[in-house]
PASEBA-1860 file (N, C-alpha, C; in nm, 3 decimals):
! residues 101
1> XXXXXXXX> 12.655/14.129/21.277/12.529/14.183/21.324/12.433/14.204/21.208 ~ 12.444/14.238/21.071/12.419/14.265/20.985/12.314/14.138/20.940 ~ 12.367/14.018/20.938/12.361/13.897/20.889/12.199/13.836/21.029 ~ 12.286/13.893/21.128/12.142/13.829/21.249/12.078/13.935/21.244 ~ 12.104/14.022/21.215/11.954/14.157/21.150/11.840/14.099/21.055 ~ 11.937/14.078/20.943/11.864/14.004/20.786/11.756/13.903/20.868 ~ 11.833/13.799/20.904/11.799/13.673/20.974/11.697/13.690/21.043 ~ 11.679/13.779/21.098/11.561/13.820/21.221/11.429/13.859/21.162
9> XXXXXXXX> 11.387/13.948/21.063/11.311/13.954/21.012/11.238/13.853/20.988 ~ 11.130/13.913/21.019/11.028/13.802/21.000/11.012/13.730/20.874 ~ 10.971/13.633/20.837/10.993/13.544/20.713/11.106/13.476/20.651 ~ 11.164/13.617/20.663/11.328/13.566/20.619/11.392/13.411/20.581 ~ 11.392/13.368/20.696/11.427/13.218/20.741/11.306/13.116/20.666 ~ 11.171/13.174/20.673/11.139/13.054/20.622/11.153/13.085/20.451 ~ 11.191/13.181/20.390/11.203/13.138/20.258/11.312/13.088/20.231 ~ 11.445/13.125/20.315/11.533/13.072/20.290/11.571/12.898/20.309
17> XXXXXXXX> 11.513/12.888/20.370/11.439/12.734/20.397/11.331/12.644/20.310 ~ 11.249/12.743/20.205/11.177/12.706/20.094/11.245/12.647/19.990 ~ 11.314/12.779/19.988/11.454/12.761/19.827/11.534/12.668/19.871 ~ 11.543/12.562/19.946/11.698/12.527/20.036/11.706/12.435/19.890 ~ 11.608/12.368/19.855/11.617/12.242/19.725/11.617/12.248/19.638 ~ 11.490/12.381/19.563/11.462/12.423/19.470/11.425/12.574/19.435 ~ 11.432/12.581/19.276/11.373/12.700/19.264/11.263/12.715/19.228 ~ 11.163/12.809/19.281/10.982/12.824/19.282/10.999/12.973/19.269
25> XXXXXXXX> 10.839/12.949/19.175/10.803/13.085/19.137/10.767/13.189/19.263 ~ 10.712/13.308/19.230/10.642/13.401/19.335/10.534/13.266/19.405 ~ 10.449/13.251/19.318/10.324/13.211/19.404/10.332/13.102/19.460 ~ 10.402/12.990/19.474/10.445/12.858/19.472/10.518/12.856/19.630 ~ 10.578/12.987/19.602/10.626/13.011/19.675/10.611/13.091/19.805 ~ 10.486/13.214/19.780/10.386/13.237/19.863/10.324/13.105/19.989 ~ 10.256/13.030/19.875/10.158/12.948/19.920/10.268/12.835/20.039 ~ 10.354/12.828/20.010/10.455/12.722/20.100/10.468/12.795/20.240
33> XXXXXXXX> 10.405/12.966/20.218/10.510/13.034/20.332/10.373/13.061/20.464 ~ 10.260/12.959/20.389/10.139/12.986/20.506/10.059/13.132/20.544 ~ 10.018/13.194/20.426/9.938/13.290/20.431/10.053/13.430/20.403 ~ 10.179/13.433/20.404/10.256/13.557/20.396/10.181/13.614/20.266 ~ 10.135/13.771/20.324/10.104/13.878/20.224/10.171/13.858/20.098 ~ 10.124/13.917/19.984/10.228/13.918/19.865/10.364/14.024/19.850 ~ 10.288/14.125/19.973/10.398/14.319/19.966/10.490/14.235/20.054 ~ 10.451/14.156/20.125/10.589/14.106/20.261/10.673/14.033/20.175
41> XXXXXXXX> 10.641/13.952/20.085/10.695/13.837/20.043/10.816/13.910/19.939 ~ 10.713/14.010/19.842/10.791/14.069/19.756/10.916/14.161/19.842 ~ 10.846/14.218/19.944/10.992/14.289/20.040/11.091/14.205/20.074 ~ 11.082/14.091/20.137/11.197/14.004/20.181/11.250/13.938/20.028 ~ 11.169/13.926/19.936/11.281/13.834/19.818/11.363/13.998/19.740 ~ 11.339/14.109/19.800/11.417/14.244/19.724/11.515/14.223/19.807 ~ 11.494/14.252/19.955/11.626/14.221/20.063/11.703/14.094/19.993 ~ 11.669/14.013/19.995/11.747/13.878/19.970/11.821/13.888/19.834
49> XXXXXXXX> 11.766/13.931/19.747/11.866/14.028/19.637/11.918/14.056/19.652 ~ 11.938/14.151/19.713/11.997/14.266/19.763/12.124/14.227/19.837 ~ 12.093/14.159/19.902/12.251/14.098/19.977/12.258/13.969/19.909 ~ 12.236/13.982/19.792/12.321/13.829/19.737/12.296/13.698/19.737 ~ 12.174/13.661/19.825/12.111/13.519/19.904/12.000/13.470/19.804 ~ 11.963/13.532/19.756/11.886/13.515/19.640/11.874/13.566/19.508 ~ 11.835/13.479/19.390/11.866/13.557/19.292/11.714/13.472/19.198 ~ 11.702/13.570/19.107/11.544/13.537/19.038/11.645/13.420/18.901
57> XXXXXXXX> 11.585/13.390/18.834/11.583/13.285/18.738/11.464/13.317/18.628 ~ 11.451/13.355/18.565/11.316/13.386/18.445/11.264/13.274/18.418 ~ 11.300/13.130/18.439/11.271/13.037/18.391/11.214/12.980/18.517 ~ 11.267/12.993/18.621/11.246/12.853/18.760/11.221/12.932/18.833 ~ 11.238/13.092/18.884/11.166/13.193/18.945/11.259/13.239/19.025 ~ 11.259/13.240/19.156/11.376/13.231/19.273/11.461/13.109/19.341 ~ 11.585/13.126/19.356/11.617/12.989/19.393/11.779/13.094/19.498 ~ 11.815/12.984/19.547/11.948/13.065/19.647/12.081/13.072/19.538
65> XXXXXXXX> 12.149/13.196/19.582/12.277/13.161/19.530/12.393/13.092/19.606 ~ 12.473/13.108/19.594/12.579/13.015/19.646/12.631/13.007/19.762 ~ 12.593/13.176/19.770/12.624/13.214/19.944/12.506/13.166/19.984 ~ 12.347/13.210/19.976/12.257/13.150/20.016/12.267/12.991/20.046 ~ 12.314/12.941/19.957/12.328/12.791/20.020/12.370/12.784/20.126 ~ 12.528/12.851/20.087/12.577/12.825/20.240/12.505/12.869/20.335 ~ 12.463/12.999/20.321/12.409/13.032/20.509/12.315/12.905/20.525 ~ 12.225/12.841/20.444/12.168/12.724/20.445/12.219/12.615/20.524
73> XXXXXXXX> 12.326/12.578/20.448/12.391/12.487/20.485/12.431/12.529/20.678 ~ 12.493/12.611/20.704/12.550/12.674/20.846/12.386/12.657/20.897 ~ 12.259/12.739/20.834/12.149/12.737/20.935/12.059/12.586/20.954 ~ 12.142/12.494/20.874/12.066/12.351/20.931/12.148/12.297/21.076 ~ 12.238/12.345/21.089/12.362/12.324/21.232/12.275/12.329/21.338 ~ 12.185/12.478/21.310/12.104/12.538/21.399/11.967/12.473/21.398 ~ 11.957/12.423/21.361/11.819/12.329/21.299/11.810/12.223/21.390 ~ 11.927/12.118/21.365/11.994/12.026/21.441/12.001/12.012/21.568
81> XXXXXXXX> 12.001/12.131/21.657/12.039/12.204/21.820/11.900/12.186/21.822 ~ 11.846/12.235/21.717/11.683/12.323/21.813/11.577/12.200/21.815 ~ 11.656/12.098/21.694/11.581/11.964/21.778/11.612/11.898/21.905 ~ 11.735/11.883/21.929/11.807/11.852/22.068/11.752/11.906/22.175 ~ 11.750/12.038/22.125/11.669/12.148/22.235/11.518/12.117/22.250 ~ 11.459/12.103/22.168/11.273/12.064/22.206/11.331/11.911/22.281 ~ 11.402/11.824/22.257/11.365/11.683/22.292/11.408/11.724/22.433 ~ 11.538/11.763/22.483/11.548/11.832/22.615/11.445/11.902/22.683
89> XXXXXXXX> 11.370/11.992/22.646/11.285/12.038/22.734/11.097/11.930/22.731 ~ 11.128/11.843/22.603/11.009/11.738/22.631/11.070/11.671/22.748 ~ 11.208/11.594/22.761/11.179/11.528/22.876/11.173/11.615/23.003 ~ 11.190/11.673/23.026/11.192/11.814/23.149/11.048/11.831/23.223 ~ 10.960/11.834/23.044/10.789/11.845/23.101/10.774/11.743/23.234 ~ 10.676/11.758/23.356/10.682/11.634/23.406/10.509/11.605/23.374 ~ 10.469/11.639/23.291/10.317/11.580/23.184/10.360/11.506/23.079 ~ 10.516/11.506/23.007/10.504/11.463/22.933/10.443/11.562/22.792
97> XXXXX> 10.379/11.634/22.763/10.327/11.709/22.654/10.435/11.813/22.621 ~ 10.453/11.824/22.475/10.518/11.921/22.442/10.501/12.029/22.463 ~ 10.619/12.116/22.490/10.663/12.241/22.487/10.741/12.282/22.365 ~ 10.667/12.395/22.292/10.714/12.483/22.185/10.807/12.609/22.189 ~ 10.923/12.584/22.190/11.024/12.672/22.261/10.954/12.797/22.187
END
């Protein structure tokens, strides 16, 4: 429960989805996340510290640690479904136009 708590927060997911390749600074990393405040951004990369999923670099900035990968790795599974899942409910439309689950 702990883990789909973290997860739930807003942003969460998409930074962890930023870092999935590389490591980026604060602002680099801001700017990828589509307008997120700088106090939000800085709150979720303290959480992500904090439990281990992220870790700073002085040189390359933030990047995932090892567990972070993994939940990475496990949250592309889910990635995978939720395309299955939009293409399922595109053919369902009977317009034809997408639906944004």
């Amino acid at each position: 429960m702990a883990a789909l708590d973290l997860f739930g927060r807003r942003w969460t997911l998409r930074i962890l989805w930023e870092l999935r390749d590389q490591a980026l600074g604060f602002r680099p990393l801001q700017q990828r996340c589509d307008g997120m405040s700088s106090s939000v951004l800085q709150q979720r990369l303290t959480e992500l510290q904090e439990t281990r999923l992220v870790e700073r670099d002085t040189e390359d900035g933030y990047r995932l640690t090892p567990l972070g990968k993994e939940a990475c790795h496990e949250l592309r599974g889910l990635h995978r479904w939720s395309e299955r899942w939009a293409a399922e409910l595109d053919r369902a439309r009977p317009d034809g136009s997408r639906s944004e689950p």
